[in-house]
Phi, psi and omega in degrees: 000149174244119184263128182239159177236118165236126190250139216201096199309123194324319173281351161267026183300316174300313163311291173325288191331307182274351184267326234252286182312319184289325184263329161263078172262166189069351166282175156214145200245135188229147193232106197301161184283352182231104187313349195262015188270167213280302221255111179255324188245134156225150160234156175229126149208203190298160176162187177230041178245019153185151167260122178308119181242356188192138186206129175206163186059239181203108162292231048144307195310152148292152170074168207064175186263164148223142185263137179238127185209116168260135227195155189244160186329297209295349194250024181302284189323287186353255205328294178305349177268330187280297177332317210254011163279323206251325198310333179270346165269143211270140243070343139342105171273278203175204196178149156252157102238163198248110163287157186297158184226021195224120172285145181095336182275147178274162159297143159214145182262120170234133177228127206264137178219157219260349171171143191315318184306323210249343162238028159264342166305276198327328230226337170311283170021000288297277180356299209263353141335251117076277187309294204300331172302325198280019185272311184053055193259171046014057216247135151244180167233163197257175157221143173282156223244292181230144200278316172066232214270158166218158200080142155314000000 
């Protein structure tokens, strides 16, 4: 997969949008839900800057948000001890993650949830509080854009 990140100023959405369509068909673009997030546009589609390492729930449906967190190799057990925390709580769609296949590119977690509301519960937790600190990720959560690619 080629996963990119764009930080993309609120008043330029349209342009990025229409420059975005014409050069990536078949990705899918996901648009963080808060204009003040850094990394506002990710795409996901075909490439070779991550490899599929874990697929569980349903990733793919419409509707609910998704938290997209890119994050670096060391902190690979982290991400897996939190996945297998948040899996069980409810609202928990499902997850991806993709390792890097390029040094220096991060890692990333993409995980699907039934609405913002049901994974700042989940995250409540101490526990599972506990785990997204020792991760030190950067995570916001999206919405998808464009529908693009379905599968890994």
């Amino acid at each position: 997969m080629l996963i990119e990140f764009f930080e993309v100023p609120p008043d330029a959405d349209e342009a990025f949008l229409a420059d975005w369509e014409r050069e990536r068909s078949g990705a899918t673009l996901y648009r963080a839900i808060r204009d003040d997030t850094p990394v506002r546009f990710v795409s996901v589609g075909r490439g070779d800057s991550h490899q599929l390492s874990h697929e569980d729930g349903d990733v793919d449906s419409a509707g609910g948000v998704t938290l997209i967190e890119p994050f670096d190799e060391q902190f690979l057990a982290d991400w897996q001890r939190l996945r297998t925390l948040l899996a069980v709580q409810r609202g928990y769609l499902g997850s991806r993650l993709y390792r890097a296949g390029v040094e220096g590119v991060p890692c990333v977690g993409i995980t699907r949830w039934s609405s913002p509301l049901m994974r700042h519960r989940a995250v409540q937790r101490p526990d599972v509080h506990a785990a997204v600190e020792s991760l030190r990720s950067s995570p916001a959560i999206y919405q998808r854009v464009s529908p693009g690619l379905s599968g890994p």
